[in-house]
C-alpha positions in Angstrom: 136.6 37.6 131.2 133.5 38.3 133.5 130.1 39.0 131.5 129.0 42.9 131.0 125.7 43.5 132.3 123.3 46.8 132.1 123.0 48.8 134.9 119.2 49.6 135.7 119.9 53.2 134.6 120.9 52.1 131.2 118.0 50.1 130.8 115.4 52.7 131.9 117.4 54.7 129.4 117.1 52.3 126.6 113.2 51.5 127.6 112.4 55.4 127.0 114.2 55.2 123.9 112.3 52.7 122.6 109.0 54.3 123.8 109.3 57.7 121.9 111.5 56.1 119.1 114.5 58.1 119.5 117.1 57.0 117.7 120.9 56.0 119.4 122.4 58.6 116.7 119.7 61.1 118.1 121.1 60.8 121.5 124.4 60.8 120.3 124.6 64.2 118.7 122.1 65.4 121.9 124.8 63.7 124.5 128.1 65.1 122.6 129.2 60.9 122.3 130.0 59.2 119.5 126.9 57.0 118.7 129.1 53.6 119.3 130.9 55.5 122.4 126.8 55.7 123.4 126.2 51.9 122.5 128.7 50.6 124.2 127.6 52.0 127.6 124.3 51.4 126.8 125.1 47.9 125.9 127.2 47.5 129.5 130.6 47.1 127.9 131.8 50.4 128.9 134.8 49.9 132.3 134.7 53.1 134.0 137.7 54.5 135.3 136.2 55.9 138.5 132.1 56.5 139.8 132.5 59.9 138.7 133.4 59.5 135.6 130.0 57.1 135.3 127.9 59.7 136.9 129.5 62.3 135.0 128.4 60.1 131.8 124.7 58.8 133.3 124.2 62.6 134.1 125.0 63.4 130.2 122.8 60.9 128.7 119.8 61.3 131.0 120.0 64.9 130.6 120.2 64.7 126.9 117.6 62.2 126.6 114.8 64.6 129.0 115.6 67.3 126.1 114.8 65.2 123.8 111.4 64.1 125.6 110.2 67.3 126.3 110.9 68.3 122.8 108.6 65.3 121.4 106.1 65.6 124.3 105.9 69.4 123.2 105.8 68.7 119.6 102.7 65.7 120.5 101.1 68.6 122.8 101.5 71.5 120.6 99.8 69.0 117.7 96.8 68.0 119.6 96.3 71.5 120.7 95.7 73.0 117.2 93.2 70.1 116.2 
């Protein structure tokens, strides 16, 4: 059984998590994944059936995951606007 390793998306993914504190179960319920359907590609351990179906999933999770920053980003702009 070969070793699982993270693709560079996945870890830019997980990096931006980690900078804004999103949560996996945030990203979860944004992506439409289960949150261990979400960790386990995150984590590397998800086989692929074919590159679209990983695109189709990379374009899910990065899309959800920009909604989520600009929703923050907007949130930390709107608050240092009002002060």
């Amino acid at each position: 059984m070969g070793a699982a390793y993270n693709e560079d998306w996945t870890v830019d993914v997980v990096g931006r998590m980690h900078r804004l504190r999103i949560t996996n179960l945030a990203l979860a319920e944004r992506s439409g994944y289960s949150a261990a359907y979400l960790s386990t590609v995150l984590n590397g351990g998800k086989q692929f059936e074919s590159e679209e179906a990983k695109q189709r999933t990379k374009d899910r999770i990065i899309g959800a995951l920009s909604e989520i920053e600009k929703e923050i980003e907007g949130t930390v702009h709107d608050a240092v606007s009002a002060n």
